[in-house]
N, C-alpha and C positions, 0 to 999 in steps of 0.2 A: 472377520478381523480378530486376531487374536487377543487378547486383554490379558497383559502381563501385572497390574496395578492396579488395585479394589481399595475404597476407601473401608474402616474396620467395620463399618455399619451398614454396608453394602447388602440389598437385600439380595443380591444375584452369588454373595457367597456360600456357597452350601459346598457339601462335606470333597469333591470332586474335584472344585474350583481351588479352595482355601484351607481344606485339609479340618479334620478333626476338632486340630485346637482353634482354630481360625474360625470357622463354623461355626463352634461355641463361645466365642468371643463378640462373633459379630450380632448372637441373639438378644446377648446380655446386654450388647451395645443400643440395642433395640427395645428394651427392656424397661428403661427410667432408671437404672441402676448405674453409679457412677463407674464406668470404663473408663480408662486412658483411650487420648484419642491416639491415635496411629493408623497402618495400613498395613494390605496384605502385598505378597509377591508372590501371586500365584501360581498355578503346578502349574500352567504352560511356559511361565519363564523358565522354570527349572529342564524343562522339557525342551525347551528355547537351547539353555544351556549343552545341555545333553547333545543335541542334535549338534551344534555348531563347534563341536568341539569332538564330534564322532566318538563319545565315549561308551555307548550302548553295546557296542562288540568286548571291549575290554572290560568290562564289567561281567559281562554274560561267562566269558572266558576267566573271569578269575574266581566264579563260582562254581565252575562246571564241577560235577562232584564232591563237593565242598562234604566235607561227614562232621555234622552238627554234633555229633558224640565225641568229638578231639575238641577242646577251646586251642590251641595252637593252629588248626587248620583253619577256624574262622578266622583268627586274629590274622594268619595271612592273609587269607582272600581279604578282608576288611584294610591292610593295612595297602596293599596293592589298588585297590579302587579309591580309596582316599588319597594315596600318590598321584593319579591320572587326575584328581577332580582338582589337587593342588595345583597340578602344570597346568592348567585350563583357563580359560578367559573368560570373559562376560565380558558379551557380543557389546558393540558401542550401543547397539540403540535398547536394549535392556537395561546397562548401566545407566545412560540418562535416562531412564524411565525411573527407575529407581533413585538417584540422586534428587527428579523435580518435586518425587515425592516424598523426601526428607527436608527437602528445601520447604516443604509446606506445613511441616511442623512449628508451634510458636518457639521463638527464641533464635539464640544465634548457635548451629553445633551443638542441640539439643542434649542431651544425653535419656540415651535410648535404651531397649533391652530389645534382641533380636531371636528371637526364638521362632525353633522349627514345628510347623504341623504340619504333620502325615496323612495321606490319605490311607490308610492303612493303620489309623490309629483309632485305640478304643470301638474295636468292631464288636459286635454281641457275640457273646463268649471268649473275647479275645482283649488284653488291655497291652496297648505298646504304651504307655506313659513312660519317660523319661528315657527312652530309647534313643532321642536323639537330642540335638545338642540346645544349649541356648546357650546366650551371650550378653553382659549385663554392663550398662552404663558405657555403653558405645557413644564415642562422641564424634563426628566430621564424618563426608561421605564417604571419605576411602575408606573408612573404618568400616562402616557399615555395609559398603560391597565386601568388604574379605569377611567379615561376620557372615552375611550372607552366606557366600561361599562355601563356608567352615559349615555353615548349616543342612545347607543340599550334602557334602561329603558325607552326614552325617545319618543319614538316610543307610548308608551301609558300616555302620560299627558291627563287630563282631558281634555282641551281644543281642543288635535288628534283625543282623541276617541267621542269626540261628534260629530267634524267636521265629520268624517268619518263615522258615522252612520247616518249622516243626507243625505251623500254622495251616502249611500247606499253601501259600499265598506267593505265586509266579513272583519270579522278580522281574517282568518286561510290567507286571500289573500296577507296580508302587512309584509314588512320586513324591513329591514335597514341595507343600509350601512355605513363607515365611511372614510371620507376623510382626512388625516392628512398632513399639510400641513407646510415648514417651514414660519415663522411670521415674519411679519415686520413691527419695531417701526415708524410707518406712521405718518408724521406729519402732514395730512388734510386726508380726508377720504368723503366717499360719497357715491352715487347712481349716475349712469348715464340712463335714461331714453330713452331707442331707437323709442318711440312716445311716445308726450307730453301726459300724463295720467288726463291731468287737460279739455283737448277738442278732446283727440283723432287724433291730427293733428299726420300724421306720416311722414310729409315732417322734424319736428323739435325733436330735440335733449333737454330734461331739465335736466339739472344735482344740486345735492341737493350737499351741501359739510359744513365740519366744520372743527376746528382743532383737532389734535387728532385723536384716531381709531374710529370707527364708533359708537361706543357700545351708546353714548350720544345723537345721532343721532335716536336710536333704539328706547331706553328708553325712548323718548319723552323727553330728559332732555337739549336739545338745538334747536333753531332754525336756522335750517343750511342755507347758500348763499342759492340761487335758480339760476341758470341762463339758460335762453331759448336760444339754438342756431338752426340753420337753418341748415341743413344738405346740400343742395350741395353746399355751399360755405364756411361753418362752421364758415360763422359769429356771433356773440351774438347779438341778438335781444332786449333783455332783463336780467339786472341782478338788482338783491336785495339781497345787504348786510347786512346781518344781525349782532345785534351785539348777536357777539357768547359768555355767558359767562361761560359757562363748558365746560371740554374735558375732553378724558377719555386718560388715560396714562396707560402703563407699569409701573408693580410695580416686586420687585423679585417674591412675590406667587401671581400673578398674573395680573388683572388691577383696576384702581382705578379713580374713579371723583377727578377732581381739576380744580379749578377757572382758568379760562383764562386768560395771563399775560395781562394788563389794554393797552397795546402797540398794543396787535393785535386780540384784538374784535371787534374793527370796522374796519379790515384792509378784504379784501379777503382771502381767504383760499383758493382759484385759481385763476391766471393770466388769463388774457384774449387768450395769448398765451397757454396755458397748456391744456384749457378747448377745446379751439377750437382741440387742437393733439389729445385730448383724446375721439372726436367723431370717432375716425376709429375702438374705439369698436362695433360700430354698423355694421352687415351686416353679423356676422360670427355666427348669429344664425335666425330660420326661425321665423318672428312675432317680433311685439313688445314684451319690456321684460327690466330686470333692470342689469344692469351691475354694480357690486361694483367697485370701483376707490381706488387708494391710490396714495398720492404724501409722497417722501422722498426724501432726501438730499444723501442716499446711496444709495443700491441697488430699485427698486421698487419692486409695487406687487400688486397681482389679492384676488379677495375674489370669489364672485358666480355670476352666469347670470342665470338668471331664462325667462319663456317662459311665457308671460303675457297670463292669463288665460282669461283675457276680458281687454279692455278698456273702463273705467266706465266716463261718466261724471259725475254723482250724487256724490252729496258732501262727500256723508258715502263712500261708496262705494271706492273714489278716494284717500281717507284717507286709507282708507284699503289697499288699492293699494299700495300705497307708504310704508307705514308702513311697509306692509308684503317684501318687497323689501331690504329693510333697515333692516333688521334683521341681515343679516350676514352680509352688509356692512362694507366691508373692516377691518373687525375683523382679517383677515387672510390675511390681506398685509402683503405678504411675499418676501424674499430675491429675487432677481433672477436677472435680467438685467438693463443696464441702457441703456435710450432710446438716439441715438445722433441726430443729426441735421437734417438727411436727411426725409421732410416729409414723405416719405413712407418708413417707418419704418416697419423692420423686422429683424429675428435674423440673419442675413448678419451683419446690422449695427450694432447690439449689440455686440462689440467684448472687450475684455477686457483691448487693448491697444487704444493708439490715446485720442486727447484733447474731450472728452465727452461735450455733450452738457451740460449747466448746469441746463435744466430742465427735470425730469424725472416723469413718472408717471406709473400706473397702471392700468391694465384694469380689470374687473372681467367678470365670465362666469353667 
């Protein structure tokens, strides 16, 4: 029987099922580590998709010789296969698979963040970060099937299909899953670094941070704190504030840039206490690699941890690095726990009663 709908914590998700980011979502979820709760749509729906809409030949055919050395010739083929996936339907009994599993979310038209993982993502020697799409503060089911949708298209952006032909990676091989995840209005947001990506050192911790969700961070449209910490003691070694002047916010259809209030662009966008909590992300995945973070004043919440495909010193390279990392930074801070006092924190201490610590944060997989 085929299994279109994995809850995020699912131990039957691994890299095949639920895709890369999905994968590492659902370890963290396994972890004691505050996750958003949500669910996967996994690669046989997509595959579901594919088949019942016969879109395997036209895909195949609008790559045929595609010459990764033109970006106009990818941006064709890419824009041709995203037109086919746009005319395309999601089959009735996928679609309610997927609406009972939104319908299981708490609240009423939750608002979600819908992002894609590739099975073909973050392989060793190889990083697809931010290749494909996500989709932020989705609210109602219709919403969240064309989110969906946009996301499987997404699988073929001009930018996948070059990467992956230069990779050398069949395109009959690659799928996609999708993680839907409920969201959360994050007041700073980030990247935490489980080795420094600037020298390679893996005894230190850098985490990148701004206010706002991370989207600004992505965009290259701010430049976020930096602060190096030392892992066995989880001292800061080093920080540089920046001054931050855009964040990126919640908006009702969805998010949106706006100026930094003039009070706390040169203030931190994490405590020295918060940052230092927030290295026990590190250890619950094998290798270096980037964890998205979110701090809130509510509940916190997790974005993606991804498995560092190298540690580059070269300046391109390290930029890539980071960048690619920061894509889905904490776009998907969502609801889930608040962290209390006790440093070894686990969901023991997350309980719903009792004087909560008053700093909380997120970890990402």
């Amino acid at each position: 029987m085929k299994t279109y709908i994995l809850p995020l914590a699912d131990p039957h998700a691994d890299l095949e099922t639920v895709g890369g980011k999905g994968m590492s979502l659902a370890k963290l979820a396994n972890s004691a580590l505050p996750v958003p709760d949500g669910f996967h749509v996994t690669t046989e729906a997509y595959r579901l998709f594919v088949h019942a809409n016969d879109l395997q030949a036209g895909i195949l055919a609008a790559l045929q010789d595609v010459d990764t050395s033109r970006p106009a010739a990818l941006e064709t083929a890419s824009a041709a296969i995203i037109e086919l996936f746009a005319q395309a339907e999601i089959p009735a009994e996928l679609a309610g698979a997927i609406v009972q599993a939104y319908a299981t979310l708490p609240g009423s038209n939750p608002a979600v963040a819908v992002r894609s993982s590739a099975t073909a993502e973050d392989l060793p020697g190889a990083s697809f970060a931010g290749q494909q799409d996500t989709y932020l503060n989705i609210t109602g089911a219709d919403k969240v099937l064309e989110a969906t949708c946009k996301c499987w298209a997404s699988l073929w952006t001009a930018r996948a299909i070059g990467y992956r032909t230069r990779q050398n990676i069949p395109p009959e091989s690659v799928a996609l899953a999708v993680v839907v995840q409920l969201l959360v209005n994050a007041e700073a947001a980030g990247i935490l670094f489980t080795a420094n990506p600037l020298n390679g050192d893996r005894d230190q911790i850098v985490i990148n941070a701004a206010w706002g969700l991370g989207e600004a961070i992505v965009g290259g449209l701010v430049t976020p704190d930096t602060l190096i910490l030392s892992k066995p003691e989880g001292k800061i070694v080093q920080r540089d504030t920046a001054e931050k002047m855009v964040m990126t916010v919640r908006t009702p259809s969805g998010t949106t840039e706006q100026p930094v209030p003039d009070s706390l662009r040169k203030v931190p966008a994490l405590s020295d206490e918060l940052a230092s909590r927030l290295r026990r992300a590190d250890g619950h995945r094998m290798g270096p690699g980037g964890r998205e973070i979110c701090h809130c004043s509510g509940p916190p919440g997790n974005g993606t941890a991804r498995k560092a495909a190298a540690v580059d010193t070269t300046r391109s390279k390290r930029r890539l690095y980071a960048h690619q990392r920061c894509r889905s930074a904490a776009r998907a801070a969502q609801p889930i726990v608040r962290i209390f006092g006790n440093p070894n924190i686990s969901q023991a201490n997350a309980t719903a009663g009792g004087a909560p610590d008053p700093l909380q944060a997120g970890f990402s997989c």
